[in-house]
C-alpha positions in Angstrom: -11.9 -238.7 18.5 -8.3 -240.2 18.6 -7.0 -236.5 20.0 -9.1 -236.8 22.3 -8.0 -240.0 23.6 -4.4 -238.9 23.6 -5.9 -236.0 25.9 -7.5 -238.5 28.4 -4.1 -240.6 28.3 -2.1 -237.6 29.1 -3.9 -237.2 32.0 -2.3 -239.9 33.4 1.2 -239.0 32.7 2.2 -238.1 36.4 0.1 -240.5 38.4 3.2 -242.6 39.2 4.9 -239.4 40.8 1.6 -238.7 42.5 1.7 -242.2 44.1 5.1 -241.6 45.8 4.6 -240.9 49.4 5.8 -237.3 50.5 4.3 -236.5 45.9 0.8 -236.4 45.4 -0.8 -233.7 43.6 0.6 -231.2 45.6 4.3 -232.4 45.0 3.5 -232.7 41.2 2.3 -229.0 41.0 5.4 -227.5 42.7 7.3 -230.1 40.0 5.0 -228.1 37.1 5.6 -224.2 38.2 9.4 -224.6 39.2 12.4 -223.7 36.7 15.4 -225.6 36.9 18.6 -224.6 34.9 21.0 -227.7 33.4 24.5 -226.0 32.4 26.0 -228.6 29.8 23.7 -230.8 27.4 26.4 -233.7 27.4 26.6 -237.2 29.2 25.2 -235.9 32.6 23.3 -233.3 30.8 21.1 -235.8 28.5 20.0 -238.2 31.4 19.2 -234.9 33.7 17.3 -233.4 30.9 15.1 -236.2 30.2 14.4 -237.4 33.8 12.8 -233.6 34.2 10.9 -233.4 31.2 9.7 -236.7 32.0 9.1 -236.0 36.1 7.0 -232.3 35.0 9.4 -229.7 35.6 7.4 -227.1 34.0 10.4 -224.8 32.8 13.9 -225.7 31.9 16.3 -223.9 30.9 19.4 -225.2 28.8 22.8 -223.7 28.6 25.2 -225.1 25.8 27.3 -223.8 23.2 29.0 -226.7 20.9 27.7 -228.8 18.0 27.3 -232.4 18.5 30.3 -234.6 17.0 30.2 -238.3 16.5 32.4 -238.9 19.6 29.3 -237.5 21.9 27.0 -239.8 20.6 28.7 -243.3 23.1 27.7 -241.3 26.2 25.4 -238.4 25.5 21.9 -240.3 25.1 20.0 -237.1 24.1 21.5 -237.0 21.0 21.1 -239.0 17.2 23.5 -239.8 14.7 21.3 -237.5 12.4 21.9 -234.9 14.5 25.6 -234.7 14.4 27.2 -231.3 13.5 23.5 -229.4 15.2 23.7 -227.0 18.4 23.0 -229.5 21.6 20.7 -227.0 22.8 18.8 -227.2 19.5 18.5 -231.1 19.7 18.1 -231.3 23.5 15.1 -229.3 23.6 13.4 -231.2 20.5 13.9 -234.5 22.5 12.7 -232.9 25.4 9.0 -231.5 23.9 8.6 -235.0 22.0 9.2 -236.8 24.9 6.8 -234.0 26.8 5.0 -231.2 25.1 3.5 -229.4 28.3 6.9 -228.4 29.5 8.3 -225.5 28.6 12.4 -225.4 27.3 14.6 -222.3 27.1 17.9 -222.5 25.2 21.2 -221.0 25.7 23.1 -221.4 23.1 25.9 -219.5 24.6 28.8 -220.5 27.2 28.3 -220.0 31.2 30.8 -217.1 31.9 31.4 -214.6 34.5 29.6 -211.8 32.6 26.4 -213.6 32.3 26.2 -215.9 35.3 24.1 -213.7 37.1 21.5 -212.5 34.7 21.2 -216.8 33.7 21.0 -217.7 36.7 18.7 -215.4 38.4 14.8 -216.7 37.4 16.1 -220.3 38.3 14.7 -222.1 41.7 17.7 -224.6 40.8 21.0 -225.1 38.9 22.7 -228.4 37.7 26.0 -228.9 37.2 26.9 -230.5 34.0 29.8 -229.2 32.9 33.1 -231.0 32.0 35.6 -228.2 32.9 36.7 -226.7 36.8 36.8 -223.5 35.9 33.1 -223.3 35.2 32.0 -225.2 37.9 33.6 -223.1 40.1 32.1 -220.8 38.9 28.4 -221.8 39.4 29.4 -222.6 42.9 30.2 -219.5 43.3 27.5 -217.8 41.6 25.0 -220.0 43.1 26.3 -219.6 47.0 26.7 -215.6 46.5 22.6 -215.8 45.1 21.3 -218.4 47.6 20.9 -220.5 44.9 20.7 -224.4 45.7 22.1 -226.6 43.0 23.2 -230.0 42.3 27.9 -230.9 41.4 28.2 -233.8 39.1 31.3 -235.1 37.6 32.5 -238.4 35.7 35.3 -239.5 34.3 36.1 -243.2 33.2 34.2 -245.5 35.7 33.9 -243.3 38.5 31.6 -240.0 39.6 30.9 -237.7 41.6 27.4 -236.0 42.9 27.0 -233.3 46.0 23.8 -230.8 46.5 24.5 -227.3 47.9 21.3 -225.8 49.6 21.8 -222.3 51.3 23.5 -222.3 54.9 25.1 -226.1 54.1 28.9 -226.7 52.4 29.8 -226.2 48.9 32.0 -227.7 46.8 34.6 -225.2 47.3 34.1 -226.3 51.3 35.3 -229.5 50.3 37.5 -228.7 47.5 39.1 -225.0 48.2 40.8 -224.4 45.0 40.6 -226.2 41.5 43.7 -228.3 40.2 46.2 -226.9 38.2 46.1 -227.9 34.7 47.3 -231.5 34.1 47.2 -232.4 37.6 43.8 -234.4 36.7 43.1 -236.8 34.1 40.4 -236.0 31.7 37.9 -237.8 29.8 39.9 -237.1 26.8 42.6 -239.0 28.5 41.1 -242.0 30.3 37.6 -241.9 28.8 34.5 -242.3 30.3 31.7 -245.0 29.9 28.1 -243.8 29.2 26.4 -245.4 31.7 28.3 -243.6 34.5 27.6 -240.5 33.7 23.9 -242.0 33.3 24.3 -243.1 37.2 25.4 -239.7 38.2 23.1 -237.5 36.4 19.9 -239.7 37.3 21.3 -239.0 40.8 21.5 -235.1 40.1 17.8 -235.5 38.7 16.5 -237.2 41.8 18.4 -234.1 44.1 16.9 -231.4 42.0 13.0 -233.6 42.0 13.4 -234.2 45.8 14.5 -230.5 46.6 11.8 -229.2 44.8 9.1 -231.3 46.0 10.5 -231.1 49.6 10.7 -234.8 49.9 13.7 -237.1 51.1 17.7 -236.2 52.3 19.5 -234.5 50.1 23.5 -235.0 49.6 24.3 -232.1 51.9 27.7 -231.3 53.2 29.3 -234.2 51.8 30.7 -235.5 48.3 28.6 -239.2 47.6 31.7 -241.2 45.0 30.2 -243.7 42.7 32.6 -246.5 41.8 31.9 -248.6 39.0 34.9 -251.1 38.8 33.7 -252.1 42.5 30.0 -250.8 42.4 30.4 -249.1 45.6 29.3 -245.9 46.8 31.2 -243.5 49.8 31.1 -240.6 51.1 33.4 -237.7 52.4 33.5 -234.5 53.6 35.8 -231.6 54.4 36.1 -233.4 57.8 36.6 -236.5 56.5 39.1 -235.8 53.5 42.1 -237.2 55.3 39.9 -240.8 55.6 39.8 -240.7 52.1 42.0 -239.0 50.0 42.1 -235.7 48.3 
């Protein structure tokens, strides 16, 4: 009898999402049969991993190598203290059937390279950027523009982020930035640090994209780079037309 009330209480898991105008059941079954790919199961990864499990997305797929160290735990909310020295993509997708057993989760315990971009990429309707090096999110850019492959750029670093969507036909991020930076050239998180909750900001904003796109609700963040800046809590926008405005 109580299974069965957990049953009828399930039923109503998505009926907030089937409220929103532009959702409704129809919205909430495209969020159930799509497959969305989250490279990195850090501080962007964790809040963009449990806003789709908790949204429906009915297949996810995570990509991660490391083990989680005590210094992950300040920003990457996924993870436990218990869990410390356990493969992210091990502990991510626990979290994720707790928090919602219909989904299903695919791990990767492997890193994103050019030798397996394709293959991982391939069965994916979207990719999300959550990596914390250039080099490999150049590369999903350019895996995902020469596929047709929309996906979602995220980056933090102390109190300030980043968040742009590419949908075929619209910029990338190499548009806007043509090359990475040499080596040194920008401060890292190692360097400057980075506080939780701004990577929470920017990948709740890289959930939302990936939601809205699949859905086909809303305006995405198309052909421009949307800057999150917690010391002033401002956002601002620019583009490859507008880089001069603002600064490289």
């Amino acid at each position: 009898m109580e299974r069965l009330g957990f049953k009828f209480a399930m039923m109503d898991r998505y009926n907030r999402n089937k409220l929103i105008e532009g959702f409704g059941e129809e919205g909430q079954e495209k969020l159930l049969h799509s497959k969305v790919l989250v490279v990195g199961a850090g501080g962007l990864g964790s809040p963009v991993l449990f806003y789709l499990a908790a949204a429906g997305v009915g297949t996810i797929g995570i990509i991660d190598s490391d083990r989680i160290e005590a210094s992950n735990l300040q920003r990457q909310i996924l993870h436990r203290t218990a869990d410390i020295g356990l493969l992210k993509t091990d502990s991510a997708a626990a979290k994720l059937k707790a928090l919602n057993p219909e989904i299903e989760v695919i791990t990767h315990t492997i890193r994103f390279t050019a030798a397996n971009a394709r293959t991982l990429v391939e069965s994916y309707d979207f990719i999300i950027d959550c990596c914390d090096n250039f080099a490999t999110k150049y590369l999903i850019n350019d895996i995902c523009v020469a596929m047709q492959k929309p996906f979602s750029h995220g980056a933090v670093v102390a109190l300030r982020g980043e968040v742009m969507t590419y949908t075929p036909g619209n910029a990338s991020y190499r548009d806007i930035f043509e090359d990475a930076p040499e080596d040194g050239t920008v401060p890292t998180s190692a360097q400057v640090g980075i506080l939780g909750s701004i990577a929470g900001i920017i990948g709740s904003i890289q959930a939302t994209e990936a939601i809205k796109y699949i859905v086909g609700t809303g305006n995405l963040i198309l052909n421009r780079i949307l800057i999150f800046d917690g010391c002033t809590m401002q956002f601002f926008s620019f583009s490859k037309y507008s880089k001069e405005k603002y600064g490289d």
